[in-house]
PARO-399671 format. One record per residue (C-alpha): x, z, y. Coordinates in steps of 0.25 Angstrom, whole numbers, plus 2048, in hexadecimal, padded with zeros to 3 digits. Example, Ala and Ser with C-alpha at 12.3 -4.5 7.8 and 13.67 -1.06 7.14 Angstrom:
2
83181F7EE/83781D7FC/
This chain:
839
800800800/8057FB80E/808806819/7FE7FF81F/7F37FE814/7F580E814/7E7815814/7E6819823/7E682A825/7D883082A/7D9836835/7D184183A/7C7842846/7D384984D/7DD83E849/7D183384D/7CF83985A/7DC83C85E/7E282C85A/7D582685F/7D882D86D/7E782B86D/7E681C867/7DD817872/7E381F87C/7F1819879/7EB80B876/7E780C887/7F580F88B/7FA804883/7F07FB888/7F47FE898/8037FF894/8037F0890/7FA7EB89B/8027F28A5/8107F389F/8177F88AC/80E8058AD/81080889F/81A8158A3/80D81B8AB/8038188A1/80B81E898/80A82B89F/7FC82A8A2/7F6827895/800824889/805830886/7FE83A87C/800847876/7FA84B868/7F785B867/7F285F858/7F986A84E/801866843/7FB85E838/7F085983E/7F784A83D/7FC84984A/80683D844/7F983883F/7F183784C/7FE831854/802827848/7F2822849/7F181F856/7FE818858/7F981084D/7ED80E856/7F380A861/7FE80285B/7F37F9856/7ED7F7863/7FD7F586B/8097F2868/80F800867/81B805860/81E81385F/82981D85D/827829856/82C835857/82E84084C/83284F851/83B84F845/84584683B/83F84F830/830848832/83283A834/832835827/82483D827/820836834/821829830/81A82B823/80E83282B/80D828834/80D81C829/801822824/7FA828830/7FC819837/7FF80F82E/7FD80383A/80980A83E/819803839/821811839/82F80D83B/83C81683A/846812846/85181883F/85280A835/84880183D/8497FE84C/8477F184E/83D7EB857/83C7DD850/82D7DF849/8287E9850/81B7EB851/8107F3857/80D801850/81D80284B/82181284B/83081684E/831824848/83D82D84A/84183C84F/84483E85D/853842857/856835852/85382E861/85983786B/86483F864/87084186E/87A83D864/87B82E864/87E82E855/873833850/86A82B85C/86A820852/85B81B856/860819864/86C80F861/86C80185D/8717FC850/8737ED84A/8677F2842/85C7F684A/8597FA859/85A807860/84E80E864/85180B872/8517FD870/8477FD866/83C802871/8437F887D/83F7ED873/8317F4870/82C7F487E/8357E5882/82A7DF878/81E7E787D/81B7F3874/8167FF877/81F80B874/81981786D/81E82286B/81A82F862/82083E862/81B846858/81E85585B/823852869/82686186B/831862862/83B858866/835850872/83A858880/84185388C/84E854890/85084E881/85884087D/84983F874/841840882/84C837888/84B82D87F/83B82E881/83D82B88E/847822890/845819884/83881A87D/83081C88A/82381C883/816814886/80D81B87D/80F82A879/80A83586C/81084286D/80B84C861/80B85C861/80686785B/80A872865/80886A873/80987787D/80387288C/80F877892/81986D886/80D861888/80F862899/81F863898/81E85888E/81584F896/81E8518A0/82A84D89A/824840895/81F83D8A4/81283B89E/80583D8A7/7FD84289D/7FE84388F/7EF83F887/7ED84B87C/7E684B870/7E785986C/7E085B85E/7DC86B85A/7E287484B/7D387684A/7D086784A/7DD865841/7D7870839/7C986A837/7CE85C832/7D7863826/7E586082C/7E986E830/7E787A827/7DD88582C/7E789082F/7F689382F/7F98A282C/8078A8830/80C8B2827/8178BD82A/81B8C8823/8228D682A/8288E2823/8298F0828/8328FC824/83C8FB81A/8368EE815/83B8E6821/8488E781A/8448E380C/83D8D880F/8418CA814/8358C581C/83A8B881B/83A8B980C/82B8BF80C/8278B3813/82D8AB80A/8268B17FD/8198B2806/81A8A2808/81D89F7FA/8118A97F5/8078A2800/80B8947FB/80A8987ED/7FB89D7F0/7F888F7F7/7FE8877EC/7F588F7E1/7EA88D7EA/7EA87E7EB/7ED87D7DC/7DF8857DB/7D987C7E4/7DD8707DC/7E58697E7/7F08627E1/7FA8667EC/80686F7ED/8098797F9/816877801/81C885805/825883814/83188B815/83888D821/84689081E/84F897828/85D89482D/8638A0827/85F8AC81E/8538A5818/858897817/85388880F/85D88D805/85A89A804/84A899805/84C88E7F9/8548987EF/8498A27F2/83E89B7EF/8438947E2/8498A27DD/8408AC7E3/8328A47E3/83289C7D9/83288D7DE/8398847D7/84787D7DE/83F8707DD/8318747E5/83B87B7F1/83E86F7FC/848871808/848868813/85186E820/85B865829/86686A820/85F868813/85785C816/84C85780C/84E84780D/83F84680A/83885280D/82A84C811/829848802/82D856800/82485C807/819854800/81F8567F0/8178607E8/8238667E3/82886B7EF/8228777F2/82A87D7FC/833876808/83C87F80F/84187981C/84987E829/840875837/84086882E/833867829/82F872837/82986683F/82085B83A/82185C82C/817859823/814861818/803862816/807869809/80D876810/80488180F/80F88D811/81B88E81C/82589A81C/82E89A828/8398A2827/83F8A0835/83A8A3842/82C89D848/82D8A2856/82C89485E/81C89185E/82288085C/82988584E/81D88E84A/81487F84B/81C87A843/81C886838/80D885837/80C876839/81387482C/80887B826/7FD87782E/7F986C827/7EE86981C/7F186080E/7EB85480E/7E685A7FF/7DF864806/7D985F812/7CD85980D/7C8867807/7C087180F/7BF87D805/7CF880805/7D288D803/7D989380F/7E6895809/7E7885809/7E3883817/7EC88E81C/7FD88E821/80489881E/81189C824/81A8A781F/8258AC82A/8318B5828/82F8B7836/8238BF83B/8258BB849/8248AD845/8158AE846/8158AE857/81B8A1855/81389B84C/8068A1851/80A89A85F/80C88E858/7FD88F853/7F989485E/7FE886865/7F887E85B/7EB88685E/7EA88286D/7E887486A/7DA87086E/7D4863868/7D6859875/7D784A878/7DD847887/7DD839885/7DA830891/7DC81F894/7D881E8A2/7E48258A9/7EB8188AA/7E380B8AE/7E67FD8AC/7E27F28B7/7E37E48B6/7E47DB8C2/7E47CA8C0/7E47BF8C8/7DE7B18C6/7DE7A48CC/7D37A68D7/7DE7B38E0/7D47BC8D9/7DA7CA8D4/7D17D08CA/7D67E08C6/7CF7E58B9/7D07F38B0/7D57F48A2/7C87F089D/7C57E58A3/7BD7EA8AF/7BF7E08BB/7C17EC8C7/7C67E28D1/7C67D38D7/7D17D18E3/7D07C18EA/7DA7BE8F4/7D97B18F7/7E97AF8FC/7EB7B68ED/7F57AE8E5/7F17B18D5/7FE7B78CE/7FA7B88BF/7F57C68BB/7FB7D48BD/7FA7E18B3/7FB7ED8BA/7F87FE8B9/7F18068C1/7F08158BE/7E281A8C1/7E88268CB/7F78208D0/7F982C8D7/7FB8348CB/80B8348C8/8138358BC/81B8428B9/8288408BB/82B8498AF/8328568AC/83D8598B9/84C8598B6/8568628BB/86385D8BF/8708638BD/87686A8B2/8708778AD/8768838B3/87A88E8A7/87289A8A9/87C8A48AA/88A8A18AF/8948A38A4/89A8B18A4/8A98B18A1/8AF8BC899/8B38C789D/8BD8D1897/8BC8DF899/8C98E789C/8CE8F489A/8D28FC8A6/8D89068A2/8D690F8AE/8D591E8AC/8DC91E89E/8E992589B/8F3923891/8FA92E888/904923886/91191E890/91A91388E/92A916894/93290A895/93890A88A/92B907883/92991587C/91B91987D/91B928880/90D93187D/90B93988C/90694588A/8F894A891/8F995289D/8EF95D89B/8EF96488D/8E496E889/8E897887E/8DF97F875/8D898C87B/8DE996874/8D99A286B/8CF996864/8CC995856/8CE987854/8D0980847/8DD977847/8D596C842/8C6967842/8BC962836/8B6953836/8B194A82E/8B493D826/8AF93381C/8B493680E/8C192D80D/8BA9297FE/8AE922800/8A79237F2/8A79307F4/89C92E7FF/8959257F8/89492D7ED/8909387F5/88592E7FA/87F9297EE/87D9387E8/87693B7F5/86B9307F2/8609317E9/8559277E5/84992B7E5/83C9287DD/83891F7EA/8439177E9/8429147DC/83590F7DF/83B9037E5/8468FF7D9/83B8F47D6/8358F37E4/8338E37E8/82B8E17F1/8278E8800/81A8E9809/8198DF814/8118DB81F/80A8CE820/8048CA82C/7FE8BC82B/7F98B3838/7EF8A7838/7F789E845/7EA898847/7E08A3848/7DE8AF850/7DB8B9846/7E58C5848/7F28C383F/7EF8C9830/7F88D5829/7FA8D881B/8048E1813/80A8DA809/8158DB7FD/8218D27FE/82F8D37F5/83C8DB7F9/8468D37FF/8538D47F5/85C8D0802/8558D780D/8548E4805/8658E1802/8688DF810/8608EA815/8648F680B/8738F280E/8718FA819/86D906813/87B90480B/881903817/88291381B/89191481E/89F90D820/8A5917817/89A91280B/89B902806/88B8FD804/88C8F77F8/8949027F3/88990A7F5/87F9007F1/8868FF7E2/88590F7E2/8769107E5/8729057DC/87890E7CF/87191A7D6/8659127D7/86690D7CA/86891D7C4/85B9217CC/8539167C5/85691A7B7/85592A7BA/8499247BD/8459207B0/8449117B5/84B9037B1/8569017BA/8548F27C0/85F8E77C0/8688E97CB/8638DD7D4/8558E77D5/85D8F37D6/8658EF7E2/8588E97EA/8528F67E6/85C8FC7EC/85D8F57F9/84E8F87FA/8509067F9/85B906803/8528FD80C/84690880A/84F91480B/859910816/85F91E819/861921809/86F91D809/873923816/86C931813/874932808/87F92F810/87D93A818/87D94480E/88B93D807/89393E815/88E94D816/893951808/8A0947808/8A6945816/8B394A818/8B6957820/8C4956824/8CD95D82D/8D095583C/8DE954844/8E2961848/8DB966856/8E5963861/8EC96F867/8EA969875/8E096287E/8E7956885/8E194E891/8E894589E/8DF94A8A6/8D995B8AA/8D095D8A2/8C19688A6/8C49768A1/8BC979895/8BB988892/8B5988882/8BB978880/8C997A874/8D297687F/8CA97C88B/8C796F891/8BD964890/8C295788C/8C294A894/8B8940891/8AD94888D/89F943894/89594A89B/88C94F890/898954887/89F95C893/892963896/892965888/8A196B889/89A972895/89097988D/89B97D881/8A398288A/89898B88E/897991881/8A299C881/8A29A6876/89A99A86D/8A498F86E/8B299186A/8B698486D/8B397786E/8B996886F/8B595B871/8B5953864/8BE946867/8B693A863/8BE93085F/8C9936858/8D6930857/8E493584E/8E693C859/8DB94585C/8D294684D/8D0953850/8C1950851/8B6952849/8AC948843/89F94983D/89C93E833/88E936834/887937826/87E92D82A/88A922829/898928826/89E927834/8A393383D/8A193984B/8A7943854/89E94D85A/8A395186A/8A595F868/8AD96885E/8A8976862/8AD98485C/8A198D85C/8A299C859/8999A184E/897992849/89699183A/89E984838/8AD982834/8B498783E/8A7989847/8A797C84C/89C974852/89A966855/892961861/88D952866/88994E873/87F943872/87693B87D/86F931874/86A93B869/862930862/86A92785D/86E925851/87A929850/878938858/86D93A84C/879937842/88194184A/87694C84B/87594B83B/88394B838/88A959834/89995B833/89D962827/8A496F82D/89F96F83A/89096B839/886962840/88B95F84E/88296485A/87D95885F/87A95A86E/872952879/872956888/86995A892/86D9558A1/8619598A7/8639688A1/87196889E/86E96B891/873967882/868965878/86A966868/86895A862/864958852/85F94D84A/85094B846/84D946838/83D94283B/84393B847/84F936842/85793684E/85C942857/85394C860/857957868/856966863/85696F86F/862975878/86E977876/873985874/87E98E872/87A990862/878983860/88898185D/88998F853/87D98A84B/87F97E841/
């Protein structure tokens, strides 16, 4: 059977009216264009450019294709096609051999040559292929021994008389100014007739478009969802699915996953559905792979291993894994699921694809289109049957992401403010003839024959015939199109140089000089302050240190941990509650939420419990990991239970460690409190050195107060030196102690195996501690993390360390403790003098 000889498509009412009324309309301009040829420019403005508004699948190609075929068999028209993308011309040109069969669909890229051209030809190709700034890949735009370029090609075209039309089918996804595409428009096409198609056409994008093209008006033939809807085309719903997780489940749970599974369980119910209904088609499940974590490889292994599909029924088709065919892909039974990248995002056809799972992002309301476009249309199988069950005249769209849903319920909502409308004049441009006979008489006469004027002169002279143009308002002018700035862009912000900052060394002194002779010679510090005398003072302090053998600490932590009967409970715990919460894009009903069952994430729960392995520097994770495993292991069979192979008993673990974060690093506490290091520090130094006079200090060990204290620790030194007959002594705890002063004392943190040095060593008479010392902190921000650490640490001879905030206001020092039920540091009360006896 000949292309020609094809059965025609039906159209319906929709496509009928919207053909008939762009047909006819388009047949007027061509009519006035060739009767006055010189005014074409300006009739092209007026009346012979037109813009097609309907939602996806509802044959937007199909309406276009049909009235070029219209009007090419009224004028001699030939056309330039444009497809958004190289991905769908293939499936342009085999949409518009059947939707237009009067149409010759040529491809420029092996036939540009205007020797037997005829009226009704069709140039197809991507907006890439004809204005590509790399002349190399331009290849459409050069000539060859072999065929013409584009450029000369439409030269040639108007020379002989032809109408040039030209077609953009998604105009908003490649078609913008300041673009070689929009230049090459401009420049070489330079249109007599124009179709633009869109599914999205926001006022503000139609205005700014309009007036790129310098176009007077556009006339619109908007078509409406609901009249999609009603002629079978479109499916009655599209419902967006996401999944959230709360607590510790967001940890063992890879949403991305769930939506996977959710699709792959949706698109099964469809296909068992349609086998029900005895209709012989099978389903396609989309899935929108990622550039990275969830990528086309990756989704592919999933769904063979872990879902069951066979490798032969999982297609891919992305720019770096191109399918050659992938139309015929798309339309083989035995592919049920296509995993792509953007390939198949715009203008594919697929009226098989019930179910879309997008695992990336659908912020942008022109992406979220095309998520539910893909989905949006009806089979031609189940098009002609009224009684289908709603799961077969639903979308659905599974997201990872659940902030995805704002962009595609924009993109609904966009295709829902489409109004059935046809603007759609012929009057806007009027043609008059005026002739001249033999007799001087000038005879003027409309477009139709009607004689509006007879002029005799009878000096006339008879000069043949004249075609001319008037517009019916001449005043009205043109646009001039979008204004251009001049000039090169200025950057927004100057370029900062870089700078280097420098130390100035002001106000330092050196213990250190340097004689001629290159010899360095330590100078000793001016003002020396001995010990007060008659002191008990031990010649060396106590602190603290991690134990140089480290499996002793972790076997100290593994004894402190024990499994409980809950957390045996999860050994065989696969799956988590969820929350569903599922959307209708095309109805205002409120957003529907469910609790559902989904499995564990082995790599979620992995990645996420190494962080409860994590507890200390001193303790290597999967050191730790190998240990609780046997201890696990051990508490299943006390138990009485089988103990699992070990691929379940590490994620039962990880799941434990998930849902118990704090169980490793309790246990950490209590091994550092029964196995850290209690060692004795450098010896006390017998003087007090300093460059500069230091204040007097009655009860401080060298009698003074040291430089570099700040202003809540000297009126702490203030308020100790205040306690006479309580405080022996006391002295400032150095802070960063080096070979030459570790004399200090440091506590270490349980919670993670590191040390601190509280500010104050005091001697407190009547104190039960190893040689009656106390340890003091002064803090400001009492709720961080790391002062609740401090407040419940306790060094091993000398006790928990008075942690101490101040009062400006009163002058006073307030007790600090840490609260459990709060879990971080409150203040106790005020400060007092007993405070530092009792522990």
């Amino acid at each position: 059977m000949s292309k020609r000889s094809l059965p025609p498509l039906v159209l319906r009412e929709f496509q009928r009216d919207a053909v008939d009324h762009i047909a006819s309309a388009m047949i007027d301009a061509v009519g006035k264009i060739r009767a006055a040829p010189t005014r074409r420019r300006e009739i092209t403005r007026r009346i012979g450019s037109f813009l097609l508004e309907a939602p996806t699948a509802s044959g937007k190609t199909l309406i276009m294709a049909a009235a070029a075929e219209r009007v090419s068999a009224d004028a001699p028209v030939v056309w330039f096609w444009f497809a958004p993308f190289k991905g769908v011309i293939d499936q342009t040109m085999s949409a518009l051999r059947a939707a237009a069969p009067g149409l010759r669909v040529r491809d420029p890229r092996a036939d540009r040559t205007a020797i037997g051209s005829r009226a009704g030809d069709v140039f197809i190709a991507t907006w890439a292929a004809v204005a590509a700034r790399n002349v190399s890949t331009r290849k459409l735009r050069q000539d060859d021994d072999g065929a013409l370029s584009l450029d000369s090609l439409v030269a040639q075209f108007r020379d002989a008389g032809m109408i040039i039309g030209v077609v953009v089918d998604e105009a908003h996804h490649t078609f913008n100014a300041n673009t070689q595409a929009f230049t090459f428009f401009k420049e070489v096409l330079q249109p007599d007739l124009l179709m633009i198609a869109s599914a999205t056409p926001e006022d503000r994008d139609v205005e700014l478009l309009r007036r790129m093209l310098e176009i007077e008006r556009f006339q619109r033939v908007a078509v409406s969802r609901t009249r999609v809807v009603e002629a079978r085309l479109n499916k009655k719903s599209v419902k967006a699915i996401c999944f959230l997780a709360q607590g510790a489940s967001q940890k063992l749970v890879d949403l991305n996953e769930v939506a996977i599974r959710k699709a792959v369980e949706q698109h099964r119910a469809v296909k068992a559905t349609l086998k029900a209904a005895h209709v012989a088609m099978t389903p396609l499940l989309l899935v929108q792979a990622a550039s990275s974590a969830w990528t086309p490889g990756r989704v592919r292994d999933f769904l063979v291993e872990r879902m069951g599909f066979s490798a032969e029924s999982v297609g891919i088709h992305t720019a770096d894994e191109p399918d050659p065919d992938v139309q015929a892909l798309a339309h083989d039974p035995q592919v049920e699921v296509l995993i792509f990248k953007m390939a198949v995002a715009t203008g594919f056809d697929a009226p098989r694809a019930n179910t879309l799972c997008a695992l990336r992002p659908v912020v942008d309301a022109g992406f979220g289109l095309q998520v539910i476009g893909r989905i949006m249309r009806v089979h031609p199988a189940l098009q002609a049957r009224r009684d289908l069950p709603e799961i077969l005249d639903t979308g659905y769209v599974f997201l990872g992401d659940a902030d995805s849903q704002a962009g595609l319920k924009n993109a609904a909502n966009q295709i829902g403010k489409i109004r059935n409308m046809i603007e759609v004049s012929t009057d806007r441009v009027e043609i008059y003839v005026a002739s001249a006979d033999g007799h001087g008489e000038i005879i003027v006469e409309d477009e139709h024959g009607q004689r509006m004027l007879v002029l005799t002169h009878e000096d006339y002279q008879p000069a043949g015939s004249n075609l001319g143009v008037r517009s019916r308002n001449d005043s009205e002018g043109i646009n001039a199109g979008l204004e251009r700035s001049s000039g090169d862009p200025k950057p927004l912000f100057e370029q900062l140089a870089e700078m280097r900052a420098t130390r100035d060394g002001h106000g330092s002194r050196s213990n250190a000089s340097v004689d001629q002779s290159g010899e360095a010679h330590v100078r000793r510090s001016e003002f020396n302050y001995p010990r007060r005398a008659g002191l008990k003072v031990p010649q060396r302090l106590r602190t603290e240190k991690m134990p140089r053998n480290a499996k002793i600490l972790v076997d100290a932590l593994i004894s402190n941990i024990t499994f409980t009967a809950e957390h045996l409970s999860m050994v065989r715990q696969q799956r988590t509650d969820i929350e569903r919460r599922e959307l209708d894009l095309f109805e205002v009903a409120a957003e529907r939420r469910t609790t559902e069952k989904t499995e564990i994430s082995d790599l979620f729960a992995r990645q996420n419990a190494i962080q409860s392995l994590r507890v200390s520097e001193h303790i290597d994770p999967s050191d730790l990991a190998r240990r609780l495993l046997g201890k696990l292991a051990a508490a299943i069979e006390q138990a009485g239970e089988d103990v699992p192979d070990q691929r379940i008993l590490r994620k039962a673990l990880n799941v434990i460690l998930v849902r118990n974060p704090r169980l490793c690093k309790d246990a950490l506490r209590k091994a550092i409190g029964s196995c850290a290091d209690v060692v004795d520090a450098a010896d006390l130094p017998e003087t007090w050195e300093s460059d500069d006079p230091l204040v007097t200090s009655p009860l401080n060990l060298y009698g003074c107060r040291p430089a570099g204290m700040n202003s809540w620790e000297s009126a702490f030194a203030d308020w100790l030196d205040r306690q006479d007959g309580t405080v022996s002594w006391w002295l400032r705890n150095v802070g960063r102690p080096t070979s030459e002063n570790d004399w200090g004392v440091r506590i270490v943190l349980p919670d993670t195996g590191k040390g601190y040095y509280p500010d104050f060593v005091v001697c407190v008479n009547g104190r039960k501690k190893l040689d009656n010392i106390a340890l003091a902190e002064t803090k400001e921000r009492i709720e961080r993390s790391d002062s609740g650490a401090k407040s419940r640490s306790e060094h091993r001879d000398y006790g928990r360390a008075l942690m101490l905030t101040y009062d400006a206001t009163d002058a006073r020092f307030i007790r600090v403790e840490y609260d459990p039920a709060l879990g971080r540091n409150r203040e106790i009360a005020v400060l007092r003098t007993d405070d530092l006896v009792n522990d």
